[in-house]
Backbone as CSV, one residue per row, in Angstrom:
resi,resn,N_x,N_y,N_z,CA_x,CA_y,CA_z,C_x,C_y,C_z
1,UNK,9.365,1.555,10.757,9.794,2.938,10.682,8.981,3.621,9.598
2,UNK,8.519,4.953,10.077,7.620,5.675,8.858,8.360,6.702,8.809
3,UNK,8.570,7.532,7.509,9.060,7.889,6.752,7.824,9.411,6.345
4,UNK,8.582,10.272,6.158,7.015,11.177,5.574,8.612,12.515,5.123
5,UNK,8.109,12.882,3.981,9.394,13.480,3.163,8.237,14.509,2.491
6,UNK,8.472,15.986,2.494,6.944,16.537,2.280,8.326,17.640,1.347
7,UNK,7.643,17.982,0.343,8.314,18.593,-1.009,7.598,20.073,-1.718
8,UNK,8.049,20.734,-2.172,7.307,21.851,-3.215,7.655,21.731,-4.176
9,UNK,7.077,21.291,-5.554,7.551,21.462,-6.736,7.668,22.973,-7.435
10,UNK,8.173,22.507,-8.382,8.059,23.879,-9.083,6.844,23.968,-9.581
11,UNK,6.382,24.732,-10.033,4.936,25.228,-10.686,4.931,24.628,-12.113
12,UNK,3.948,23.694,-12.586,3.862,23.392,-13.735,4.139,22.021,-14.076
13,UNK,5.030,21.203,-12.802,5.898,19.749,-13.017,5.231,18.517,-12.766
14,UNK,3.402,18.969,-11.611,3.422,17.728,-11.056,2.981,16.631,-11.955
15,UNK,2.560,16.946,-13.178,2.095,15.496,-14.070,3.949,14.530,-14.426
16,UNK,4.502,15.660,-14.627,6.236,15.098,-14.955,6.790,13.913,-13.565
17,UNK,6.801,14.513,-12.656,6.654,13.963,-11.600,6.103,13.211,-10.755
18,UNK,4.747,13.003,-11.090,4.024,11.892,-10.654,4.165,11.073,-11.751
19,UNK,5.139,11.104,-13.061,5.007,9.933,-13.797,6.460,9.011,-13.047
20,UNK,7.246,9.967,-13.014,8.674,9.473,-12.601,8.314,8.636,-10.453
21,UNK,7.743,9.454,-10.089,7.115,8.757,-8.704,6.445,7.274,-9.006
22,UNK,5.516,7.470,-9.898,4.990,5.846,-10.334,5.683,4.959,-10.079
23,UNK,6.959,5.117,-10.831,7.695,3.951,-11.547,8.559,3.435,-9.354
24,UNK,9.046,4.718,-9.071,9.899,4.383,-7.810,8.800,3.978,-6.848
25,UNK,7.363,4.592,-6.788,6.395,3.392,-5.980,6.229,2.442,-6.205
26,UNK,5.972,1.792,-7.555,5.731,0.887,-8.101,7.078,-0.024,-7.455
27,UNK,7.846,0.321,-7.671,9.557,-0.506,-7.581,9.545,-1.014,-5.906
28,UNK,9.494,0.577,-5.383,9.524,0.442,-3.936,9.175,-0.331,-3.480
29,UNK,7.286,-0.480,-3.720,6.431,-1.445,-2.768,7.038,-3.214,-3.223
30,UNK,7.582,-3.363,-4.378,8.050,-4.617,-4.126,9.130,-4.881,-3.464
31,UNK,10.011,-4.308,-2.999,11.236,-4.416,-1.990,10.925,-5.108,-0.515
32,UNK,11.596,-5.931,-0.447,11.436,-7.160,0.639,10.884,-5.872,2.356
33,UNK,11.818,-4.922,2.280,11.387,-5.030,3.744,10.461,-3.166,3.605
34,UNK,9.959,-3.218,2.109,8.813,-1.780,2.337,7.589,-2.769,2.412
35,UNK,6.648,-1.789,3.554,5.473,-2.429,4.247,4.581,-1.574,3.313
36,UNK,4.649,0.069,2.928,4.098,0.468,2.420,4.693,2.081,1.827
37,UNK,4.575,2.171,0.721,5.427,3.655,0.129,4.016,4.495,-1.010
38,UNK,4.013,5.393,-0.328,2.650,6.093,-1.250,3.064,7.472,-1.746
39,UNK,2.228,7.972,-2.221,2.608,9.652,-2.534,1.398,9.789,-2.628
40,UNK,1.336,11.419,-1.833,-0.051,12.191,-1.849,0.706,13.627,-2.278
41,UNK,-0.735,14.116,-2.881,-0.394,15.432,-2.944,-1.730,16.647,-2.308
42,UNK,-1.004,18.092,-1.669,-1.459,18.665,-0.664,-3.217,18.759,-1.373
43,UNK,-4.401,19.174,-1.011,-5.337,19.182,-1.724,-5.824,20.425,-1.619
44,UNK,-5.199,21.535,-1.060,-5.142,22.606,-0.845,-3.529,23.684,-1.713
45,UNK,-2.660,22.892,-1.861,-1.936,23.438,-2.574,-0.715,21.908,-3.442
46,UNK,-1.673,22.341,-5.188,-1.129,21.283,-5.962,0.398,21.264,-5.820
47,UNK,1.265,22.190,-5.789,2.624,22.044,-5.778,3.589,21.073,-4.582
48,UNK,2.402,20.710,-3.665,3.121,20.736,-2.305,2.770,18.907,-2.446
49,UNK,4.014,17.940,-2.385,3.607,16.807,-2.358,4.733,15.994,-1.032
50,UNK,3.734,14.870,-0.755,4.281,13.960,0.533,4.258,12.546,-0.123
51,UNK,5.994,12.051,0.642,5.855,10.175,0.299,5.645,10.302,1.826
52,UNK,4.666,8.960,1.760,4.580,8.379,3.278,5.232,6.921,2.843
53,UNK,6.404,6.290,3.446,6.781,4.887,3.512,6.699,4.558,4.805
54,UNK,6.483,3.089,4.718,6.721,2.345,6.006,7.776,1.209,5.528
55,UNK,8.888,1.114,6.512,9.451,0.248,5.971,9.966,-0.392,7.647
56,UNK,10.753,-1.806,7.029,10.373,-2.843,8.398,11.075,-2.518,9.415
57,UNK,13.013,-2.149,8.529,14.305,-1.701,9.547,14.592,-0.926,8.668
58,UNK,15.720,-0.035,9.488,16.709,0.825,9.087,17.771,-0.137,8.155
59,UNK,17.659,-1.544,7.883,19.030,-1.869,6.966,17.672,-1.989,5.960
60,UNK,16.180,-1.581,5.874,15.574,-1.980,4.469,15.393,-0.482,3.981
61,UNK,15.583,0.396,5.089,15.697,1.801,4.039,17.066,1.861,3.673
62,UNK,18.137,1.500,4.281,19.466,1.561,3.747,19.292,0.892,2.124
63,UNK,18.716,-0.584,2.001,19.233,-0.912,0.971,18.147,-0.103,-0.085
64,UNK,17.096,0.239,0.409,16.179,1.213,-0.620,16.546,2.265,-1.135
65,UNK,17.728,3.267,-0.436,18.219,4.154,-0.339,19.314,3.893,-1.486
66,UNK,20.253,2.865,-1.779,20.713,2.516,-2.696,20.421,1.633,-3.369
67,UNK,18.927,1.385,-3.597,18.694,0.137,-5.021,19.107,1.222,-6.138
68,UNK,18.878,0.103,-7.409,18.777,0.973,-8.722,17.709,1.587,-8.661
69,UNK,16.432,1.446,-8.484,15.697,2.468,-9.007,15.548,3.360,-8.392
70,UNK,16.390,3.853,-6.913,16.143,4.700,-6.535,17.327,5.992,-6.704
71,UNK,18.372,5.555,-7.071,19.504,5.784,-7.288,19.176,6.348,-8.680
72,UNK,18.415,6.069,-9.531,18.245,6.112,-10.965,17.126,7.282,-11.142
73,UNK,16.338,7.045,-10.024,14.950,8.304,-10.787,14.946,9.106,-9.539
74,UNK,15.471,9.187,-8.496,15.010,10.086,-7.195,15.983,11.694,-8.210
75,UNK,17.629,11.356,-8.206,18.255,12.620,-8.709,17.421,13.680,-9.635
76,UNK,17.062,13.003,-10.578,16.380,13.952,-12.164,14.977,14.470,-10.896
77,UNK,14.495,13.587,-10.509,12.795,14.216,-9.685,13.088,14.991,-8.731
78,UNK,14.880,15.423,-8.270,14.918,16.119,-7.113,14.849,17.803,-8.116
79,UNK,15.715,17.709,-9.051,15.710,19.091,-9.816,14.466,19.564,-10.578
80,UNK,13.404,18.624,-10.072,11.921,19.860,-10.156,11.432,20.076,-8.975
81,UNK,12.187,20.167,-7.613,11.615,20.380,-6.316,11.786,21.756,-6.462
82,UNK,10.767,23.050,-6.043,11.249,23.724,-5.047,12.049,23.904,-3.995
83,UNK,11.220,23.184,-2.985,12.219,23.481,-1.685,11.566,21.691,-1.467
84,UNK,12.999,20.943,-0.764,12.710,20.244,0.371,12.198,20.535,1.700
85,UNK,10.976,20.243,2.304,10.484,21.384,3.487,11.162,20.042,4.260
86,UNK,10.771,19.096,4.761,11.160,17.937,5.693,11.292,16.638,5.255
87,UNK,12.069,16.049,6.019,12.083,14.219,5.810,11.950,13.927,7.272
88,UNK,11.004,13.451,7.877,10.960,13.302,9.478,10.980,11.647,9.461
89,UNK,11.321,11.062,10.691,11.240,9.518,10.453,10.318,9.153,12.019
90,UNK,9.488,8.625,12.543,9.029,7.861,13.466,9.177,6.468,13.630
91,UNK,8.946,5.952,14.625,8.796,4.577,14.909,7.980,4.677,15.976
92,UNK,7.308,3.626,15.639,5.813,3.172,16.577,5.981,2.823,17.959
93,UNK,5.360,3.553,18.879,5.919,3.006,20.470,4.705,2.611,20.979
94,UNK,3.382,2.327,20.263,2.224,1.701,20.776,1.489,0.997,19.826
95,UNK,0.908,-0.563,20.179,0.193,-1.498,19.065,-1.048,-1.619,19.740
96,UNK,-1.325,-0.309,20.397,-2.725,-0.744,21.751,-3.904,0.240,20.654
97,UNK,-4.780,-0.250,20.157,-5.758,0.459,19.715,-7.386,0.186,20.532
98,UNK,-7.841,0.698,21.173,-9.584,1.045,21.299,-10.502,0.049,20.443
99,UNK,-10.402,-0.873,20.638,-11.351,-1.707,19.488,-12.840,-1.144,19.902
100,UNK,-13.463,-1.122,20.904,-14.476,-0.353,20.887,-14.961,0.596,20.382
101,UNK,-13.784,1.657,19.912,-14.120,2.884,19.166,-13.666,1.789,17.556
102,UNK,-14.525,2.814,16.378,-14.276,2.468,15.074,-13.914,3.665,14.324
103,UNK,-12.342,3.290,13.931,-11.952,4.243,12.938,-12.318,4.842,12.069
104,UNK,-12.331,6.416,12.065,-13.163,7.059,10.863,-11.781,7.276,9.788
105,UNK,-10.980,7.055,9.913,-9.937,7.700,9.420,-8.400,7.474,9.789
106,UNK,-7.523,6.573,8.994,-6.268,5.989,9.449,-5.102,7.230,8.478
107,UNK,-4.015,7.731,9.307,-3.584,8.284,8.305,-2.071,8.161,8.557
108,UNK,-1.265,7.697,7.531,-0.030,7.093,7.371,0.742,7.074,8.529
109,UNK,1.083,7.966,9.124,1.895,8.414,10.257,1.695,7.689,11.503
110,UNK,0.332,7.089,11.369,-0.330,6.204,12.599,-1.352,6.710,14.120
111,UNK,-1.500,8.269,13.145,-2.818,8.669,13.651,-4.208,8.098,13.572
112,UNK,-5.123,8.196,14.762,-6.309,7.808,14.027,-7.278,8.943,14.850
113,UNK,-8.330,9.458,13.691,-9.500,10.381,14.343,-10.867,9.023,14.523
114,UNK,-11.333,9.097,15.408,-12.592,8.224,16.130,-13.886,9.053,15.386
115,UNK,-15.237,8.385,15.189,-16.345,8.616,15.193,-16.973,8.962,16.644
């Protein structure tokens, strides 16, 4: 299951906030059933930031959803959001890739653009 949670900070926060994100990626990616938990931010507009996670089941975002560290640093990092714009969730309904073609470009969600 992928995960993509896309945010606006307030103006002025994102160094505050990418310190407090560290610590819950850092935490995250060791949790038994996250495959992968990142944060990007827009490169066109600094305020605007995305987690992409992959995680294995719905009972490993449940228990992610209530570990300590997420329980502990998500609240304080929500009161420098602007606006929550989305939290969308997918799951993968194809493992068929083109090996003939070579990926120029993989991007979290499980798009790929070809050369």
């Amino acid at each position: 299951i992928k995960i993509v949670a896309v945010s606006t900070l307030k103006p002025g926060v994102f160094a505050g906030y990418l310190q407090a994100a560290a610590e819950l990626i850092e935490k995250s990616n060791q949790e038994e059933g996250c495959i992968s938990y990142q944060i990007y931010q827009d490169k066109n507009d600094e305020t605007k930031v995305a987690m992409f996670e992959e995680w294995k089941d719905e009972e490993a975002i449940e228990l992610h959803n209530n570990s300590e560290h997420f329980t502990r640093i998500c609240p304080p990092a929500f009161q420098v959001l602007r606006r929550r714009q989305r939290c969308d969730f997918f799951t993968r309904k194809s493992n068929k890739i083109d090996k003939r073609k070579r990926p120029m470009e993989f991007f979290p969600w499980g798009a790929f653009m070809y050369r």
